[in-house]
N, C-alpha and C positions, 0 to 999 in steps of 0.2 A: 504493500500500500504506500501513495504517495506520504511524506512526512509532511511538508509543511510547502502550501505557494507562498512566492516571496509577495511583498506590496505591489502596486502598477507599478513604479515608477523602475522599482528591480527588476520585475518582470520582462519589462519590455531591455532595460539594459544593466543586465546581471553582470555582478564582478568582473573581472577578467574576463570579459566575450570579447575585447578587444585586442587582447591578445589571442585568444586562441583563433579569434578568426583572421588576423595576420599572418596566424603560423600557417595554419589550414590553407589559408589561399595561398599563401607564395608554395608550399608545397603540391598542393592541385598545380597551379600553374606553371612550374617547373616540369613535371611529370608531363603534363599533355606538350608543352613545349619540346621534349626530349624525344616523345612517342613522334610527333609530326616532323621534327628535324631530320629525325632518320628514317623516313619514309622514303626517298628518294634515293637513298644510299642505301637500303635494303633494295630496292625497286633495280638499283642497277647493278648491284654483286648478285640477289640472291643467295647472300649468305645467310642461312639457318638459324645462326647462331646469334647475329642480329635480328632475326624475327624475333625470338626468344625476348631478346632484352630489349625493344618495342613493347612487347606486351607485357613484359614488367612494370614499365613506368605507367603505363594505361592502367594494370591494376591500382599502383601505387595512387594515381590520382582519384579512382573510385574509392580506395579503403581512406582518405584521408577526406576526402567530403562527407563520408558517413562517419571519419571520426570526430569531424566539430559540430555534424548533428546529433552525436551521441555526446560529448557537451555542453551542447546548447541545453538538452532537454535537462543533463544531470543539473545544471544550472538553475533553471528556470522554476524547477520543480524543489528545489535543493535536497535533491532526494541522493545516496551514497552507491546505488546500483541501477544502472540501464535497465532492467530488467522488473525494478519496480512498477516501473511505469507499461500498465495496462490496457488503456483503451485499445482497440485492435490490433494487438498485438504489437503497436510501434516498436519500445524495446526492444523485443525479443528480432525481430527483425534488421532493425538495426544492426544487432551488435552483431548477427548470424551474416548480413553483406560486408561489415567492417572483417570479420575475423576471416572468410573466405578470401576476401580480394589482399587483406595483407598477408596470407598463406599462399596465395597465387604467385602474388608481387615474388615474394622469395624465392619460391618454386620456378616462377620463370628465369628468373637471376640465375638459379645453379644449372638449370637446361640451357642454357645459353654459353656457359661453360663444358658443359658437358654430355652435350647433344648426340656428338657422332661419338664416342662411346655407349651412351643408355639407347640412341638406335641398334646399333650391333647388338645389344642385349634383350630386344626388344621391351623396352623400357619407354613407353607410350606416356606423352602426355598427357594421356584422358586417367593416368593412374594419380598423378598429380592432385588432379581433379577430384576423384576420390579422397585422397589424406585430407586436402582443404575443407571438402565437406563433413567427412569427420572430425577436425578442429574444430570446424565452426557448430558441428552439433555439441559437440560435447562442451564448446563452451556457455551455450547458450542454455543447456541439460543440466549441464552438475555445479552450482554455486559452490562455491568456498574459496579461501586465502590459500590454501595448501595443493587443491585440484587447480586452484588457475595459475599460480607458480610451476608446479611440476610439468603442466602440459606443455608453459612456455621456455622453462628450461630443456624440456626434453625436445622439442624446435630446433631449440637454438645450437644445443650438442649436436644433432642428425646436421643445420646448415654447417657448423663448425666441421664437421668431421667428411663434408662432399667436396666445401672449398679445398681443406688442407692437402685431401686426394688431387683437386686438380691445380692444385700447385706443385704438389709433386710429380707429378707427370707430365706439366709443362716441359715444351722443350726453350723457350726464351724464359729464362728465370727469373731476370729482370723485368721483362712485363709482365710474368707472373704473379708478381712478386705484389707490384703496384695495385693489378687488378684485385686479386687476393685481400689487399688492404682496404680499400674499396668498398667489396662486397661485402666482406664483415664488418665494418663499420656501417652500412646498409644496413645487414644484421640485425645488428645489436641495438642500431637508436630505432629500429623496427619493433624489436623485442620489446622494447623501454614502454614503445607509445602503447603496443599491448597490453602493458601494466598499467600503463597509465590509466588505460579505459577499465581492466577489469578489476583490479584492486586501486580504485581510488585514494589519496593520499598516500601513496606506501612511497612515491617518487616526490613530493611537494617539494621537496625543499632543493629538491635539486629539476626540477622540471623546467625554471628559463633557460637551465643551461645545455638540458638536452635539446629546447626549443632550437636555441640558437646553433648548435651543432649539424642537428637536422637541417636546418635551413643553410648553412655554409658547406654540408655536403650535396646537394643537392642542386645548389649552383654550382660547384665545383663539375658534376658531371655534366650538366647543362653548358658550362661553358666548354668543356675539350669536346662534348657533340657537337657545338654550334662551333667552333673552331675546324673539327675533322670535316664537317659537312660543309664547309666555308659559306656558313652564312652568318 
């Protein structure tokens, strides 16, 4: 059940919706920029592994619109779980698009690395598809502090443990090296904002400075796409 609505005047401009909706847009808008940049440059290699991480940033910019709706509501409502909130199921929806598309987001990051390997094994990305949607139920299924840690730590060990593989298997070690750093940094402030949504407060006091990290890696990649693609 909802706890408590704020006044009008909080209602309509809660806390910190100023920032989150700063952080949220420059990251949607990074994401779609990154997806459409390299359109063109997928469009003339053909390369795989560039489709891959296209549709990465695509998801990245879905799971980050549904994540400043899913604080706007935590906000407005000042209730401490997404999933309090009842009417037709908003919440629970909610949080089931956020936690898919930033399970995608990832998933396509490491098939993008390591595409023509998991081809040879017939390793399908509709299997992907699958894990996401079981993420996304189980976190929308089973509340608790201990089941939403574990599910996100054990994420984050299976991305740790496919990068490190395709680092070691790189044959340029130095752009592996880069990319690798990269991706887990991806990762990890991926992981963070997970937390962020499902156990609220447990990151506050350090939350502007994940804000800010996420937002300078994300231009970071934004800029050497729009650099490689010379626009």
């Amino acid at each position: 059940m909802l706890n408590t609505i704020r006044p009008p005047l909080e209602f309509l401009f809660p806390p910190d919706m100023g920032t989150e909706l700063i952080y949220s847009f420059v990251i949607v808008i990074c994401s779609l920029m990154i997806y459409y940049a390299t359109k063109e440059m997928y469009e003339l290699s053909s390369y795989k592994g560039l489709k891959y991480f296209r549709e990465a940033f695509l998801f990245f910019g879905v799971a980050y619109f549904f994540r400043y709706s899913i604080k706007f509501f935590l906000m407005i409502f000042n209730i401490n779980h997404i999933l309090d909130i009842s009417p037709m199921y908003i919440g629970k929806i909610s949080l089931f698009v956020f936690l898919y598309s930033s399970s995608m987001a990832v998933f396509y990051l490491l098939y993008s690395v390591m595409w023509k390997k998991w081809n040879k094994s017939k390793l399908k990305i509709y299997l992907f598809n699958l894990f996401a949607l079981v993420v996304a139920l189980i976190g929308v299924s089973f509340r608790g502090f201990e089941t939403d840690l574990i599910l996100i730590l054990a994420l984050l060990a299976f991305i740790l443990f496919i990068l490190y593989s395709a680092y070691h298997e790189s044959k340029d070690k130095k752009k592996g090296k880069s990319l690798f750093v990269i991706y887990l940094l991806l990762a990890i402030f991926g992981a963070l904002n997970v937390i962020d949504i499902l156990i609220p407060n447990f990151l506050k006091l350090y939350q502007l400075g994940i804000y800010l990290v996420s937002i300078l890696l994300f231009m970071i990649i934004l800029y050497k796409v729009l650099k490689k693609s010379g626009n």
